[in-house]
N, C-alpha and C positions, 0 to 999 in steps of 0.2 A: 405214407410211403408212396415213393412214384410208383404207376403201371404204367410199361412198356409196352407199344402194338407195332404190330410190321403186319404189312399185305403183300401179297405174292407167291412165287410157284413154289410149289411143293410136288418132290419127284424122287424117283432113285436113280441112283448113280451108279453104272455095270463098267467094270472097268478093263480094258484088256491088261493082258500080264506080263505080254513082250512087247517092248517099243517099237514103231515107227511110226509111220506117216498113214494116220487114218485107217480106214476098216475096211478096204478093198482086196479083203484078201479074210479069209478064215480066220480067227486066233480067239483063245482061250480067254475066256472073260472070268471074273468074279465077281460078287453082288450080288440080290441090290442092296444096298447101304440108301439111309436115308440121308435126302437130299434138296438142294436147293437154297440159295444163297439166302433167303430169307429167313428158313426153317431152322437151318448151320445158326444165322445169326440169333434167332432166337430162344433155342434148346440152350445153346451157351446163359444166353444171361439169366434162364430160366436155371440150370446147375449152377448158378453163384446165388441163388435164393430169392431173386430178386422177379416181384409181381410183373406177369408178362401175358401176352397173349398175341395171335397169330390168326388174320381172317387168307382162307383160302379153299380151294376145293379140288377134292380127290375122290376117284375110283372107286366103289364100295368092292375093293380089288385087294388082294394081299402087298400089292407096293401103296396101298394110301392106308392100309391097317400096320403095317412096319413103320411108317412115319408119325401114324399120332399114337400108338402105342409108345415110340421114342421120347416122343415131346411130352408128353403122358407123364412117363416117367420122372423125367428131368423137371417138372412140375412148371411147365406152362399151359395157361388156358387154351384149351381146344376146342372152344366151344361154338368159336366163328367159324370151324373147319364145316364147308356142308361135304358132305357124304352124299353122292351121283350114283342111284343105283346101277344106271346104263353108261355110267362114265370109265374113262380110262383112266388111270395116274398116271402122269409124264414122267417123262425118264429123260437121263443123258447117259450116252456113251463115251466113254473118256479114253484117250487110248497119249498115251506119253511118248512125244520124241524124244528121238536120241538127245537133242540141247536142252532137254527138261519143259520145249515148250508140249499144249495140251491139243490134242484135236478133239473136238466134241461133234456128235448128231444128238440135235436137242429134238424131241418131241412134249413141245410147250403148248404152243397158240393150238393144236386141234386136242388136247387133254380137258383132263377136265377145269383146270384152272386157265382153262385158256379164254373164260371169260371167268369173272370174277364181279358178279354185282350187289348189292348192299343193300341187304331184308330189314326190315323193323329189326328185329333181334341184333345184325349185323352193327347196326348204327347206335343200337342201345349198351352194346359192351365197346364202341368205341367214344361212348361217354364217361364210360367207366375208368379212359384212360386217359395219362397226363401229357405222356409222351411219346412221338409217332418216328419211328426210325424206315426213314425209305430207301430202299437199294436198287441202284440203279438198271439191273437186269429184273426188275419185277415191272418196268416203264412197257411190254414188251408189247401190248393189246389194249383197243381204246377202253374197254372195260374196265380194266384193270386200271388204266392211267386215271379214271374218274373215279373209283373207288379210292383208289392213295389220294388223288384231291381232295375230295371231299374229305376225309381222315383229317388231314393234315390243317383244312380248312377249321371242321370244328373242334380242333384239340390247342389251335392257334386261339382260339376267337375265346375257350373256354382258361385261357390264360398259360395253355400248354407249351412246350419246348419239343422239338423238328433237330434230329441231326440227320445227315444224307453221306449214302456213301455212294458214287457214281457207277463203282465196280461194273464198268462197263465192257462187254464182250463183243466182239467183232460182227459173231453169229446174229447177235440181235438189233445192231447199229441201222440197222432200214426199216425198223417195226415203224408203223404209221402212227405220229404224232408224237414218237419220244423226243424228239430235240427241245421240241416246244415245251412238253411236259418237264426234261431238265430243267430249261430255265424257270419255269415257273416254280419248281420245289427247290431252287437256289433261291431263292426271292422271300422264302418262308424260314429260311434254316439259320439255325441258331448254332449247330454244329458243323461241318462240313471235314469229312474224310476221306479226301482224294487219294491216290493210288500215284506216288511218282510223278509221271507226265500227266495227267488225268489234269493235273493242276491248271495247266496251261489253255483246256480245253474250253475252263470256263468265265480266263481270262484275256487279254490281250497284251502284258505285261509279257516279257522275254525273260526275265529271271525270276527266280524263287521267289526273293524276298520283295520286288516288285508286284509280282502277282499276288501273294500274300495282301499286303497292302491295299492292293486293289479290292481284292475280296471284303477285307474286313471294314475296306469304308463302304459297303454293302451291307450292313447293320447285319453280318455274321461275327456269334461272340466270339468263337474260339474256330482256330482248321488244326488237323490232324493230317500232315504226309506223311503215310505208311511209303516206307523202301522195302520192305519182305528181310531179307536175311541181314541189310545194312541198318537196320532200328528204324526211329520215326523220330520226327517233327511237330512240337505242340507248339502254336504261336497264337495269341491275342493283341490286343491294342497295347497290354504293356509288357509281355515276357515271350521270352524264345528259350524252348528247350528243348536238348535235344540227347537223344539216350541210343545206344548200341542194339543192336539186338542179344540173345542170349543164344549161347551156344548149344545146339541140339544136332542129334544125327536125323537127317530129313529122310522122311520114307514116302511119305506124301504132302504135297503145299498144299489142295486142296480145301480149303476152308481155313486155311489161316487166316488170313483176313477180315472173315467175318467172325471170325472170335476172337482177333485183336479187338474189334469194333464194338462188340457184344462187352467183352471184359470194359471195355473204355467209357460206353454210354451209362452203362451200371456205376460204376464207382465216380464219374464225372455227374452224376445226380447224383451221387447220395455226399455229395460235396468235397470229397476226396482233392487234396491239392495238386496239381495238373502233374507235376512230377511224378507221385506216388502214383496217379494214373496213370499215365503212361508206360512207367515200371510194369505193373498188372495186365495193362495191356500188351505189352511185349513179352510178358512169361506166358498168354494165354495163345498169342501168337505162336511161340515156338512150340509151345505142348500139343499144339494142334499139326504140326508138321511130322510129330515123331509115333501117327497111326496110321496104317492106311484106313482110308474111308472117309468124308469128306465131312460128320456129324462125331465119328468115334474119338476125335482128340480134344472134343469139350471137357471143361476141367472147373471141378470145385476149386474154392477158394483156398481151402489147404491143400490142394494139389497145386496152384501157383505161388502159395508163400514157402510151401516145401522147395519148390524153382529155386524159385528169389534169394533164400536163402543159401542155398547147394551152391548157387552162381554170384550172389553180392546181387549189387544195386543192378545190373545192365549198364 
């Protein structure tokens, strides 16, 4: 059976309760929920039962015992997490505009994962694993950029498979050495899960299928365009498919994405036909819109065939 690893922040997520424009003013927060695009991604594939693990570091704080108590739970390996007794857990402030877009104040790069480097132990459970999922808001500190290399390097070299989701945030787009580090874990990947326009960033083609193209004679087997509420795009060297999304009442998008990606990586190793995947990955997508909290709309596997069914194919 494959084991799945992700590196990256681990944080909670306080969220305001009335919309507008950023935190310059007082207002009622809820949280923390656990958080962080890597943790979302991997508590998901660890609730569909599938062998998983997560190297990072938090707080010996009640916001990094909320987080691996979570991941805990939902039975992924916790064991690359170090525990900082004078550290802090990161956090994000989320607050929602009126147009559904999100403002955030991240406290990442001075938390405690805001370096992340890689102990004998560290290097020895990511031998243990086959397959290395990178997200692209964990690229954010040179630490952290060499630890995903190196991951990525000896899980390649041991015969392993790299899918990458770029899911790239604005707030982090100046961190020192991600562009570089993009390219280079585009050069490794065997999956590729861009985001819409994201596509475009890592091509020079003008259209979809163009860029496509280009990617995949980039020795990438398969790409993945998530649209959010308009479905997704699975293409290879020989098939295009392309499926709806499922209809849900959204309360929060947060972490949809990463457990589209989560549902996707899972069942696209355990060899599931790209359709069927995709299907799975678009019911995991919307069940994760219909909690708030950005980890609470992770979903067992008969909580998405319950979907699937309820709604048909997507």
């Amino acid at each position: 059976m494959s084991k799945i690893l992700t590196i990256g922040e681990i944080l909670v997520e306080i969220v305001a309760t009335r919309r507008g424009n950023g935190f310059r003013e007082a207002v009622p927060l809820i949280g923390p929920f656990p958080s962080g695009a890597p943790a979302i991604f991997i508590d998901q594939v660890g609730k569909l039962g599938q062998k998983c693990a997560i190297i990072s570091r938090v707080g010996d704080d009640d916001f990094g015992w909320v987080n691996i108590n979570r991941l805990t739970q939902d039975g992924v390996d916790v064991s690359g997490i170090d525990v900082l007794q004078h550290g802090t857990t990161g956090s994000a402030f989320v607050r929602y505009r009126e147009d559904g877009g999100r403002a955030f104040v991240f406290n990442i790069r001075h938390s405690a994962c805001g370096q992340i480097d890689l102990s004998d132990k560290s290097l020895a459970l990511i031998d243990t694993c086959t397959h290395m999922h990178v997200m692209g808001t964990a690229l954010y500190a040179p630490s952290v950029i060499t630890s995903i290399l190196t991951a990525v390097e000896r899980i390649k070299a041991a015969g392993g498979t790299v899918s990458f989701d770029p899911n790239l945030r604005p707030e982090i787009l100046d961190s020192p050495g991600m562009h570089e580090a993009l390219q280079t874990v585009l050069s490794m990947t065997d999956l590729f899960m861009p985001s819409g326009e994201e596509l475009f960033l890592f091509a020079e083609a003008k259209t979809e299928k163009d860029a496509v193209e280009e990617l995949l004679a980039r020795n990438i087997k398969a790409i993945v365009v998530k649209r959010g509420d308009k479905g997704a795009s699975y293409y290879d060297d020989d098939t295009r498919i392309d499926l709806d999304s499922y209809r849900v009442e959204e309360v929060d998008p947060t972490g949809a994405g990463d457990c589209f990606g989560a549902a996707f990586v899972t069942f696209w190793l355990q060899g599931m036909n790209p359709a069927e995947v995709l299907r799975y990955a678009n019911a995991a997508g919307a069940r994760a819109v219909t909690r708030a909290g950005p980890m609470e709309g992770a979903s067992t596997r008969a909580e998405l065939d319950a979907l699937i069914q309820a709604q048909g194919n997507g």
